[in-house]
C-alpha positions as MATLAB code, in Angstrom:
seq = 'XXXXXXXXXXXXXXXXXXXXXXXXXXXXXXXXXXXXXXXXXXXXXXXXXXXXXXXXXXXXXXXXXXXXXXXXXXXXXXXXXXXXXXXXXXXXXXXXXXXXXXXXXXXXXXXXXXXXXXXXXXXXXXXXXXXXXXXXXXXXXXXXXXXXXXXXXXXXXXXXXXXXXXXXXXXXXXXXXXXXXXXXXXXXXXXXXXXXXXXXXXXXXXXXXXXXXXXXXXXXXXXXXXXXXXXXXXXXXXXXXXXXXXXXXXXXXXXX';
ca = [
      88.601  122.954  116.310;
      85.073  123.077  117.834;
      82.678  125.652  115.973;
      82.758  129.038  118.509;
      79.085  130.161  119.794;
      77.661  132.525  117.414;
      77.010  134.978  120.024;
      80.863  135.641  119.648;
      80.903  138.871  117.776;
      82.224  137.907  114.085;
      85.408  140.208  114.425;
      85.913  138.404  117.782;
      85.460  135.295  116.508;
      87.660  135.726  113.414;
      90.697  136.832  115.754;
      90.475  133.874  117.952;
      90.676  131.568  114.654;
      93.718  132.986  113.422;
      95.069  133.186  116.990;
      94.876  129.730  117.372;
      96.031  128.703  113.573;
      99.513  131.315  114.012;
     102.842  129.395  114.471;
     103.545  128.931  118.155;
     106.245  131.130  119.812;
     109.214  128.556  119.309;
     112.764  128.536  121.767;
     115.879  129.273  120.518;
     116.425  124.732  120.318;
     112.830  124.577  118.963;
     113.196  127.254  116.199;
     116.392  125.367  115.931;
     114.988  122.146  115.431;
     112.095  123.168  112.944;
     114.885  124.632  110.575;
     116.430  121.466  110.225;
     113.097  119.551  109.805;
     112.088  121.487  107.129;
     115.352  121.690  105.435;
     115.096  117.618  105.493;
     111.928  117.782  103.699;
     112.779  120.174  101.556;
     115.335  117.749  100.189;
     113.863  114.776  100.273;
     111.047  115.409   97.971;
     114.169  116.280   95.334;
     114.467  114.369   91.858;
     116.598  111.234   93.442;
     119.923  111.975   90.844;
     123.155  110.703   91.599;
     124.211  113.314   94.030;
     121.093  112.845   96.104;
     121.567  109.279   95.893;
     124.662  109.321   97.172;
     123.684  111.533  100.069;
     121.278  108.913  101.424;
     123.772  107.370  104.241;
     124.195  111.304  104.951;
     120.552  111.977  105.166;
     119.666  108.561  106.780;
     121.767  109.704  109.847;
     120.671  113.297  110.221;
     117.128  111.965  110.411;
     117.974  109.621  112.983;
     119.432  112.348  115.086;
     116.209  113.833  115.558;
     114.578  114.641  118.558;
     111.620  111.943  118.579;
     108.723  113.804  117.461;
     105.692  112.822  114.899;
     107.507  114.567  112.180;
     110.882  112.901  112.755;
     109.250  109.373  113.178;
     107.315  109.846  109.354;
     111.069  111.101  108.164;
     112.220  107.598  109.203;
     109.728  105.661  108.160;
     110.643  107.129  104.726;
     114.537  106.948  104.743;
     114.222  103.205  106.021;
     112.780  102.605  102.072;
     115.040  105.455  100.445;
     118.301  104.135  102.053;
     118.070  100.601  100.479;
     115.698  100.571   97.619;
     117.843   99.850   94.088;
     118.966  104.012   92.673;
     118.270  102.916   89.234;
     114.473  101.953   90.610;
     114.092  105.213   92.405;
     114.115  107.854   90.039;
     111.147  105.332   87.561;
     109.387  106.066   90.805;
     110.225  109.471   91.272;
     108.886  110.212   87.760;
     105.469  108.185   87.783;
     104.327  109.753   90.923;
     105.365  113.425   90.896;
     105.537  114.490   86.994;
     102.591  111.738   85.488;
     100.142  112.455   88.650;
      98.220  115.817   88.507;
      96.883  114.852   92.065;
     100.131  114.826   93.350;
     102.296  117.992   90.957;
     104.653  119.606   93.259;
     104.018  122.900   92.445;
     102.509  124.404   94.698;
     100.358  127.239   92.720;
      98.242  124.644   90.615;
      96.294  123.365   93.555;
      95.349  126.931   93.795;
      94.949  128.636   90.671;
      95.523  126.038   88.027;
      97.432  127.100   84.782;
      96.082  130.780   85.053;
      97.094  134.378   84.768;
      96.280  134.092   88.881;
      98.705  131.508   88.490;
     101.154  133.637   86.974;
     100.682  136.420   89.343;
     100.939  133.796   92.492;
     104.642  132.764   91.017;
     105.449  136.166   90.362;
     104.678  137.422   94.212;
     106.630  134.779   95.633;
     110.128  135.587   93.561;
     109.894  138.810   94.517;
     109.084  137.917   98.012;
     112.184  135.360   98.154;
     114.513  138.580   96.058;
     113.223  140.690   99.045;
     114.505  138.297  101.863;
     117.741  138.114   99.519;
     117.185  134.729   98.633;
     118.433  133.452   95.035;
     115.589  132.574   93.035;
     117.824  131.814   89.823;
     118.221  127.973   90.347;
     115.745  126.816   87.775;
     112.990  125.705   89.167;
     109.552  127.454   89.413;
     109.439  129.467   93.006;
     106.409  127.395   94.079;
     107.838  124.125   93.347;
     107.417  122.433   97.029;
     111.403  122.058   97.800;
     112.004  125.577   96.488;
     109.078  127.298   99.070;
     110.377  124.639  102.064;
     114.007  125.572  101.538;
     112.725  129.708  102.002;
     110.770  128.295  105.177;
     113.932  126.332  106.689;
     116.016  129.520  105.991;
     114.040  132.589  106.392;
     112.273  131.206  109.897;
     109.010  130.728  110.975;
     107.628  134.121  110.382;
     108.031  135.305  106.944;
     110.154  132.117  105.760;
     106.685  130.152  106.013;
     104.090  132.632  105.452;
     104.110  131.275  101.783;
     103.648  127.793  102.679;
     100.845  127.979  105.093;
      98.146  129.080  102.303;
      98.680  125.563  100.756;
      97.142  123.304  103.741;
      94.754  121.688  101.340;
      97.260  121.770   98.232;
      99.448  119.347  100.360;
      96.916  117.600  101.797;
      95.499  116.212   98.375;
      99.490  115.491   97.690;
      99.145  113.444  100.850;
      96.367  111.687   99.649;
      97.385  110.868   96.212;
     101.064  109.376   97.254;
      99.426  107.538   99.572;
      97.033  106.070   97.760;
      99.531  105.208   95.019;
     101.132  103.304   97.954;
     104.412  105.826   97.406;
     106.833  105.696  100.445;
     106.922  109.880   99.581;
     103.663  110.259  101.333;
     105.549  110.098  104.661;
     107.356  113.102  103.837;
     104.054  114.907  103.158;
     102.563  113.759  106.633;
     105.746  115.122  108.131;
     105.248  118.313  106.891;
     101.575  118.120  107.430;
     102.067  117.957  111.100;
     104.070  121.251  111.294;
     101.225  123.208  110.086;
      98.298  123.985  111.789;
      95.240  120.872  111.942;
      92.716  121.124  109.038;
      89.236  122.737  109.449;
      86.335  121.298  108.115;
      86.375  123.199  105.393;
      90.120  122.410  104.449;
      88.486  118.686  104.678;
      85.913  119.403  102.871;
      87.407  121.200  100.193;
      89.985  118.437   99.382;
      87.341  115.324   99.115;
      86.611  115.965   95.428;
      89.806  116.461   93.932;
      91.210  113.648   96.140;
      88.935  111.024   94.239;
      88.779  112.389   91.096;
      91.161  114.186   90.308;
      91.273  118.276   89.698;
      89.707  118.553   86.209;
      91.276  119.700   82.906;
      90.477  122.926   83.061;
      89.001  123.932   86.452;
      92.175  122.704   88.435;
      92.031  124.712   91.282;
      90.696  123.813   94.443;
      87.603  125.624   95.561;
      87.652  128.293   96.997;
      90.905  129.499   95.675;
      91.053  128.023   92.056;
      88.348  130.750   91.012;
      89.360  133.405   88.420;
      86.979  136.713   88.387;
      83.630  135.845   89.532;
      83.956  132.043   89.361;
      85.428  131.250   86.055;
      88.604  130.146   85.243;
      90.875  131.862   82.390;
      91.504  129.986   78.796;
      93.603  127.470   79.411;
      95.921  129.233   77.483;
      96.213  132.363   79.522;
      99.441  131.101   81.336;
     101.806  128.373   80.529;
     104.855  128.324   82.769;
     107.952  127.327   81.721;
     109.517  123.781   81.905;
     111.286  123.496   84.875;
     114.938  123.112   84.809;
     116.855  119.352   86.683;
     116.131  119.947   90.045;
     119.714  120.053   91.895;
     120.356  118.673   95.476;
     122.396  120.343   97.878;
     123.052  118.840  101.703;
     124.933  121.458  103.090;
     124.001  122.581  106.218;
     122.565  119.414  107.255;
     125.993  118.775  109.401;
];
């Protein structure tokens, strides 16, 4: 988005950003539509077990009943890989670049706050936001695990349901990055999503460069501006540990 003139007053300028960065008003289809996307790629991104291996023909089909769309067209270009690659060579693949890749974790509240009480507090807000929409938060995984926070957006609409995605732009982004440089077929699920958000600033460009070559560090694993704790430092690594997360499960229902 081009820069606005500065004669713009700031409070001005500051509603036209977010104007311009708020989900469009969707149709009834659209709205529709979106659900369904987002329900896909809230699945997708699942720990490949046997039950979502054996919903790949399932899966396969639904995505190829999309409306043709930039989104749809990176959903294909994955199944076209998940549908016939070997199961027992999926979930090797699965493992090496979601749980041995800090670049590319799936939880959501690292990229922000790394492992710290802000951390803590960020997982806390969203389990009572999901209890508050009367969502079941008792599954086992950690409420900013990616599939967890896209199944709340597929189900709770474009409103609230993704208000708790959209601070992540530049979380995902570095996800992006890091599957695709690993050469992992998962990174088309990533640009799918990507392209039902709103387009990156500068800043969210900016902002991602670092970590995307490097790495986030040991300690200081947030990504600036968010990762800060207090007044720029980050809390002892061992101010919060969360849990291990429980085997993801994989549910298709409501694909039909």
């Amino acid at each position: 988005m081009s820069p606005l003139p500065a004669t713009v007053p700031a409070l001005v300028r500051s509603r036209l950003r977010a104007a311009v960065r708020r989900p469009p008003r969707l149709s009834p289809q659209e709205t529709e539509e979106r659900a369904l996307l987002l329900r896909l790629i809230s699945l997708l991104p699942q720990y490949p077990d046997a039950e979502l291996a054996a919903a790949r023909g399932e899966l396969t089909d639904t995505v190829r009943g999309l409306r043709p769309t930039p989104a749809a067209g990176r959903l294909t270009a994955f199944t076209a890989w998940f549908a016939t690659e070997e199961p027992e060579s999926l979930e090797p693949h699965y493992v090496e670049v979601f749980d041995l890749r800090r670049k590319s974790s799936l939880y959501l509240t690292y990229y922000l706050h790394g492992d710290t009480r802000r951390r803590g507090m960020a997982l806390l807000a969203l389990a009572n936001r999901y209890k508050a929409a009367g969502r079941d938060v008792d599954g086992g995984e950690l409420p900013d695990h990616l599939p967890v926070v896209l199944e709340f957006a597929a189900l709770a609409g474009t409103g609230a349901g993704e208000a708790p995605l959209r601070p992540h732009r530049r979380g995902l982004d570095l996800i992006h990055r890091s599957l695709k440089d690993a050469g992992s077929p998962y990174h088309h699920v990533l640009a799918a999503l990507l392209t039902l958000l709103p387009p990156p600033t500068d800043a969210d460009q900016e902002a991602v460069t670092k970590p995307a070559a490097e790495g986030p560090p040991n300690e200081e694993v947030g990504l600036d501006p968010y990762g800060a704790h207090g007044a720029g430092a980050f809390a002892p690594p061992d101010a919060f540990v969360p849990p291990p997360p429980a085997p993801p499960t994989c549910r298709t229902e409501g694909l039909r």
